[in-house]
C-alpha positions in Angstrom: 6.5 19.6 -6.9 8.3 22.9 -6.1 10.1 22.2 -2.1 8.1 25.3 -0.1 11.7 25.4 2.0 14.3 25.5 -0.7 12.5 26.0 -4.0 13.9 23.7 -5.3 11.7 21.6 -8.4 11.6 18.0 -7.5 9.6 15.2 -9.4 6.1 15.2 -8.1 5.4 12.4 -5.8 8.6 12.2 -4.1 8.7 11.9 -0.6 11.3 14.2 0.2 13.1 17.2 -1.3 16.3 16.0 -3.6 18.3 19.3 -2.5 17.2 19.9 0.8 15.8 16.7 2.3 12.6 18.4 3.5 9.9 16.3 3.3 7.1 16.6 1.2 4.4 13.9 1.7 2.1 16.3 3.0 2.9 19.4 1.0 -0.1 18.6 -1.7 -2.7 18.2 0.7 -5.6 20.8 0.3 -6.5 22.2 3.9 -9.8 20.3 5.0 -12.9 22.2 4.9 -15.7 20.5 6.7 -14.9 18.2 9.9 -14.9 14.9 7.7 -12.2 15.9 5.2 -10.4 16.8 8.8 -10.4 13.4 10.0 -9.0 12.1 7.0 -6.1 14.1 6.7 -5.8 13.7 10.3 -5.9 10.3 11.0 -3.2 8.0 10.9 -3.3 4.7 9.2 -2.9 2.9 12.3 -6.1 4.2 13.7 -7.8 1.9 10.8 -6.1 -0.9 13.0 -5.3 -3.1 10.0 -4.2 -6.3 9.9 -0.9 -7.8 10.2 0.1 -9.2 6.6 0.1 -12.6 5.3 3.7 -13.0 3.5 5.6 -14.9 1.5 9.0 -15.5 -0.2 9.3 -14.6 -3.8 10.7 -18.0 -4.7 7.6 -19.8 -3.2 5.1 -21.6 -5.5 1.9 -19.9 -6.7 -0.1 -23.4 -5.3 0.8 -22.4 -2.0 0.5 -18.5 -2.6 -3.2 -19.3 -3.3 -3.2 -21.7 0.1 -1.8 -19.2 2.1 -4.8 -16.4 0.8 -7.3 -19.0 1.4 -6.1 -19.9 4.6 -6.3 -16.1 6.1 -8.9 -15.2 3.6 -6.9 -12.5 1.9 -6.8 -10.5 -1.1 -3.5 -10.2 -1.5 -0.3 -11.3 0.2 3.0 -9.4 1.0 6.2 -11.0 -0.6 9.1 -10.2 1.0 13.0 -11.7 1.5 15.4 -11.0 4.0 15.9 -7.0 2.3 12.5 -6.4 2.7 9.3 -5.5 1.0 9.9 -6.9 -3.1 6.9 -6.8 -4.4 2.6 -7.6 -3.6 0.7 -10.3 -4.8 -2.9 -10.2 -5.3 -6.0 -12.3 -6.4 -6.7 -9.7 -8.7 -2.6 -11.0 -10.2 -3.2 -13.8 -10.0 -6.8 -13.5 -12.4 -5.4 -11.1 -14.6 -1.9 -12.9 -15.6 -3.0 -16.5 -15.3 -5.8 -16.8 -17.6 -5.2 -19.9 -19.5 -2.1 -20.9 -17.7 -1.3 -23.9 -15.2 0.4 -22.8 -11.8 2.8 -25.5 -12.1 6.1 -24.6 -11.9 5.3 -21.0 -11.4 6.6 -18.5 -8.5 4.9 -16.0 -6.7 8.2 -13.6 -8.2 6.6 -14.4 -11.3 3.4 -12.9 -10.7 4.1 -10.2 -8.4 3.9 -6.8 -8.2 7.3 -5.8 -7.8 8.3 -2.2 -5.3 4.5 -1.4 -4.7 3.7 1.7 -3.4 4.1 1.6 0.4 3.0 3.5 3.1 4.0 4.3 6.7 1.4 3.6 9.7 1.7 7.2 10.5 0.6 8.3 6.7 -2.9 10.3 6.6 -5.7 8.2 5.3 -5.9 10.9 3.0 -2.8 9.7 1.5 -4.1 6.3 1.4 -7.2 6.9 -0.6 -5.3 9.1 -2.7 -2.9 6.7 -3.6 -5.3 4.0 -4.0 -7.3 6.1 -6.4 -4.4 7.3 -8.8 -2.6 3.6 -8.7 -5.6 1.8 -9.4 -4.9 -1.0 -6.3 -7.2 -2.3 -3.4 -4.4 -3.2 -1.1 -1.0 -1.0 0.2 1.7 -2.4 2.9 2.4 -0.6 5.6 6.2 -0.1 6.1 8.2 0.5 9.1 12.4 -0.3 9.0 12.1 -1.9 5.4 9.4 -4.3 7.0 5.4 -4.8 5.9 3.7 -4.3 9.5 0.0 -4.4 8.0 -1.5 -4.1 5.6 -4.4 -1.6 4.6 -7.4 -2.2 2.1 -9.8 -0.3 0.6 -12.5 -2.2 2.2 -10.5 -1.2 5.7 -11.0 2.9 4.2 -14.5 2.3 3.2 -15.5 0.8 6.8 -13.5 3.4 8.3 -15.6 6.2 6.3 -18.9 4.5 6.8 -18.2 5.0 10.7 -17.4 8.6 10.7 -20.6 9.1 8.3 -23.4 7.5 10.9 
């Protein structure tokens, strides 16, 4: 991704400029051209009003991983230590890497997804579904000062587009 202020080729996805700090999360979005692909690049992720995360410490057990998901009725839980965001774990994880094997024993570090692809609650929801769609994932933390805030899923996008359709 070429920085529109410096020149300067940086590796595409970056956030910001490596020579000149500018910041380039929103350099690669097309201009909308109808009023709906306005309110997505628009709107904030915070105007999807998602819901605070469910976390968890990496060293915890995956027994009470798959508690805690069942007691919010969650897909996915945020695991986190006193640094911050480490990593995501998800039922679809914990379905995909435990086939066969006994959660004894085990840790949510373990299973994670370690440094998932966060967003900020003032990212486009544009950038969410975009990211969503390359990465392959349902769920994406929202991150302000190193901390999950909320947490945004697709289902969260989808009622949110359903909405602005009717």
């Amino acid at each position: 991704m070429i920085c529109p202020s410096c020149g300067h080729e940086n590796i595409q996805g970056v956030d910001e400029c490596e020579n000149c700090g500018n910041d380039l999360r929103t350099v690669d979005i097309p201009s909308p051209s109808t009023y709906f692909e306005a309110t997505l690049v628009t709107q904030p992720l915070s105007n999807l009003r998602p819901p605070e995360p469910v976390a968890i410490g990496p060293s915890a057990g995956l027994e009470e991983a798959v508690r805690l998901m069942n007691e919010h009725g969650t897909g996915c839980l945020v695991v986190e230590d006193d640094s911050g965001v480490r990593g995501i774990l998800s039922e679809r994880d914990l379905l995909l890497k435990l086939a066969g094997t006994a959660l004894d024993d085990m840790t949510v570090a373990q299973l994670m997804t370690e440094d998932p692809v966060v967003l900020r609650p003032d990212d486009s929801i544009a950038v969410a579904i975009h990211k969503m769609a390359i990465g392959g994932f349902r769920h994406i933390p929202l991150v302000a000062d190193g901390q999950a805030t909320a947490i945004v899923s697709a289902r969260d996008v989808f009622r949110h587009i359903l909405g602005q359709l009717r």
